[in-house]
N, C-alpha and C positions, 0 to 999 in steps of 0.2 A: 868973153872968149871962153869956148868952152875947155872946163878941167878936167883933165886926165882922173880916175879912179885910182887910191890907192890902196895896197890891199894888207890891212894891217896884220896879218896872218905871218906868226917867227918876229916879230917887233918885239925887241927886249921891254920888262915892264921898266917903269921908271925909279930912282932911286928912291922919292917920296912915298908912291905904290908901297915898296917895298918894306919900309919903314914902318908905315903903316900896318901893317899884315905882323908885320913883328910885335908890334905894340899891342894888336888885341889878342893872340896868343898869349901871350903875356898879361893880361888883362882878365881873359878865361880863367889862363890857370891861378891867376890869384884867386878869382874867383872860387873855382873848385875849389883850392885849397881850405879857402873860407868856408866853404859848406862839408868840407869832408872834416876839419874842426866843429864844427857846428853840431854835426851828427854826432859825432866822434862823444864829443863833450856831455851832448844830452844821453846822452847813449850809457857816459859813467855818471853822468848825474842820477838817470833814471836807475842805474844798477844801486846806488848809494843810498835813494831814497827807499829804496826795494829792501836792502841790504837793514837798513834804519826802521822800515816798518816791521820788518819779521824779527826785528831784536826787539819790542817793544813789546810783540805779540808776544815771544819768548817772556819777556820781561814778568806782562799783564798775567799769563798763563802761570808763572811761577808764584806771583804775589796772591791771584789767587786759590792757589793751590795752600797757600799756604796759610790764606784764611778762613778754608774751608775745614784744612788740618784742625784748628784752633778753634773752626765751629763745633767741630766732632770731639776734639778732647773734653770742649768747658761740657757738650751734651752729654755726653761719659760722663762727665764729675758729677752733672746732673744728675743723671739717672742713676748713679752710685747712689749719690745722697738719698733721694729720693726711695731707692730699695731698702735703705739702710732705717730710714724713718716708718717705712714701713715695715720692717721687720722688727723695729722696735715697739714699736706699737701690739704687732702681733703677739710679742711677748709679754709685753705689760698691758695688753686691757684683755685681751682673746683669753690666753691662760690665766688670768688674773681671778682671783676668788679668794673673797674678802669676806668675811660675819657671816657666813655659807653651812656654819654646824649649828645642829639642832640644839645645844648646849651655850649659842653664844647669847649675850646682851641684846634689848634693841640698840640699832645705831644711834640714834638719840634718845636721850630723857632727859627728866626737869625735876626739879625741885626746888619748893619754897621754902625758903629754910626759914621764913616765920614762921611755919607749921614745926620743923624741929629739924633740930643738926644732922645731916647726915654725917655718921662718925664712925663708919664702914668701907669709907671708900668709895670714890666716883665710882658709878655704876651700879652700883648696887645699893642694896636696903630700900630710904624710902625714893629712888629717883623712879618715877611713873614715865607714862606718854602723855597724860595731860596733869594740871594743876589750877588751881584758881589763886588769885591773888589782886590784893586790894593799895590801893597808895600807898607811898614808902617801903611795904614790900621786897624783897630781896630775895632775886630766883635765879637759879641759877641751872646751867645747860650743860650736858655732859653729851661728847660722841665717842665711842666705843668702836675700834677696832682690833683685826682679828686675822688674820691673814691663815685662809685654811686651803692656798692653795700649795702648789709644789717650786715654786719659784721666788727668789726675795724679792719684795715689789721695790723697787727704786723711785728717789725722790717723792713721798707722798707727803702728803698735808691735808689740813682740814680747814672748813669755811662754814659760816655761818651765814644763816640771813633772816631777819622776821616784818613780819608784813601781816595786817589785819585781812580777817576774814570777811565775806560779805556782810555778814551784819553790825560789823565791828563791836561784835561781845568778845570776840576771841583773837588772840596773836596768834599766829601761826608761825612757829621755827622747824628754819630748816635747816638741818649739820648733812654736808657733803665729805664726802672722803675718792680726794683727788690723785691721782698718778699720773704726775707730769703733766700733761695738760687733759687729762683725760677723765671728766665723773666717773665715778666706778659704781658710787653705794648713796644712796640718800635717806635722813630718816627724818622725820616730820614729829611733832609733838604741840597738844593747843595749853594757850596761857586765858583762861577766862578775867578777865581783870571789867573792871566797871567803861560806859560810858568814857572817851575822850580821855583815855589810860594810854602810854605810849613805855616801850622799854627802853631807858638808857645806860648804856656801858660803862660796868664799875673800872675805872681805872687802876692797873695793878692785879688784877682779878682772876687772869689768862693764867692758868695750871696745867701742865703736863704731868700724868702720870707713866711712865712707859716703863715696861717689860714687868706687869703685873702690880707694880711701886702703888701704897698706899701713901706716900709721900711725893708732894707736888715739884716740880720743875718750874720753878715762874718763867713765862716768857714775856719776851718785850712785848708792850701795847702795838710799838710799830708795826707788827708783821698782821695783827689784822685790823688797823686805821688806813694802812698805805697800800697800794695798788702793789701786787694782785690779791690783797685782802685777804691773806691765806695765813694759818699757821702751820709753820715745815714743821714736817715730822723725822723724815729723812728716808734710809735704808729701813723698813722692816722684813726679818726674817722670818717663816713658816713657823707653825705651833704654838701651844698654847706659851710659852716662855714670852714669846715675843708682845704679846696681845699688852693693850694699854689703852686712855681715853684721855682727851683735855677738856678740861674743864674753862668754862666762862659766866662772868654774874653781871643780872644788870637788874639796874635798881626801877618801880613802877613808878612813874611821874605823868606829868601831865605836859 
C-alpha cells in the first residue's frame, strides 16, 4: 500500500538528540580548558626557565668578572714585583762599582806562606797573581774589595773556585765578588804546583778582615762547604774606610 510522505520539517529534536549536543559541549570545553592550561602552563614554565637561564648568565657574568678582577690584581702584584726586582737590580749591579780606583789591590792574590809569612796584612806585602808550590805546601788566597761607587752595595759576599789548567802544571783560582745574586768582579791568579798536585781546604782557615782590620774575623767553614758556597760579607759602604778582604788556605796534596 502506498505511503504518504512525511515532512520532517518543525519536528522537535528528541530528548536523547538533545542530551547529546549537551554532552559534547561539554566535552569541548573541557577540552579547551585543558589546552588553554596546557598553554597557559608552558607559557610560565617557558617564562621560568627563561627567567632561570638569564640568572645564571647573571650569575656566570658576575663569577667571571670576578675572576678576571683577580687575574688582573695577582698580574699587578706581578708586574709590581717584577719592576721592583728590576729596579733593584738596576741599583746594585748598573751603579755598582767595586775595586774601580787606580790605587786599589788586585781582586785576588796568593801566597805561599812556605816562602814566608805574610805579617802585613791580607793584601798586601808578599801576596802576588801567581805562586809556585810543592807537597805539603800551604797557600793561601786572599780577595780584596772596595767599593768605589756612590751607593752602599747590599748583601755581598765572596766565592772561590780552582780548577787546573790545560796542561795541568798550574791551578787556576778564582775569587768572585757577588751582590745578591749578581757577579760583579772576578780576579783570577795561577798556583804552579807539580805533576798530580790538587788544593785541599784547611779547615778553620776562612778570615775576614773588614773595614781596613789587620786582624781576622774567623768564619764558619759552613758558609763555603754548603750551597750557595759563598762567604757573606753583608752591607758594604762607599770609601776607602769601608774596604777589606777574606782570607782562605788550602794545603797541596795529592
Amino acid at each position: 500500500m502506498p505511503v504518504k510522505a512525511t515532512s520532517q520539517r518543525g519536528k522537535k529534536p528528541s530528548a536523547t538528540r538533545r542530551e547529546n549536543h549537551y554532552d559534547l559541549k561539554i566535552v569541548l570545553a573541557v577540552i579547551g580548558s585543558l589546552i588553554g592550561s596546557f598553554i597557559l602552563g608552558h607559557k610560565i614554565g617557558s617564562n621560568s626557565a627563561v627567567a632561570k637561564y638569564d640568572k645564571e648568565k647573571i650569575d656566570l657574568r658576575v663569577e667571571n668578572d670576578s675572576l678576571q678582577n683577580e687575574i688582573n690584581r695577582k698580574s699587578l702584584a706581578i708586574r709590581n714585583d717584577s719592576t721592583e726586582q728590576e729596579n733593584w737590580l738596576k741599583l746594585n749591579t748598573t751603579n755598582i762599582s767595586i775595586n774601580d780606583s787606580s790605587d786599589d789591590l788586585p781582586t785576588l792574590t796568593v801566597a805561599n806562606r812556605a816562602l814566608g809569612l805574610c805579617v802585613s796584612g791580607e793584601g798586601s806585602g808578599c801576596w802576588k797573581k801567581e805562586t809556585t808550590a810543592k807537597y805539603g805546601d800551604t797557600v793561601a788566597l786572599s780577595i780584596y774589595y772596595h767599593n768605589t761607587g756612590d751607593v752602599a752595595i747590599n748583601n755581598l759576599s765572596v766565592a772561590f773556585k780552582n780548577e787546573y789548567s790545560a796542561n795541568n802544571r798550574a791551578i787556576i783560582s778564582y775569587g768572585s765578588i757577588i751582590a745578591g745574586n749578581e757577579v760583579i768582579r772576578v780576579g783570577t791568579v795561577s798556583i804552579y804546583v807539580p805533576l798530580d798536585c790538587n788544593l785541599t781546604f784547611i779547615p778553620g782557615s776562612i778570615g775576614w778582615f773588614p773595614k781596613q782590620s789587620n786582624h781576622e774575623t774567623v768564619i764558619n767553614d759552613s758558609e763555603l762547604l754548603k750551597a750557595p758556597y759563598r762567604i757573606n760579607i753583608g752591607s758594604v759602604d762607599t770609601g776607602w774606610t769601608s774596604q777589606g778582604g777574606v782570607r782562605i788556605r788550602y794545603r797541596v796534596g795529592r
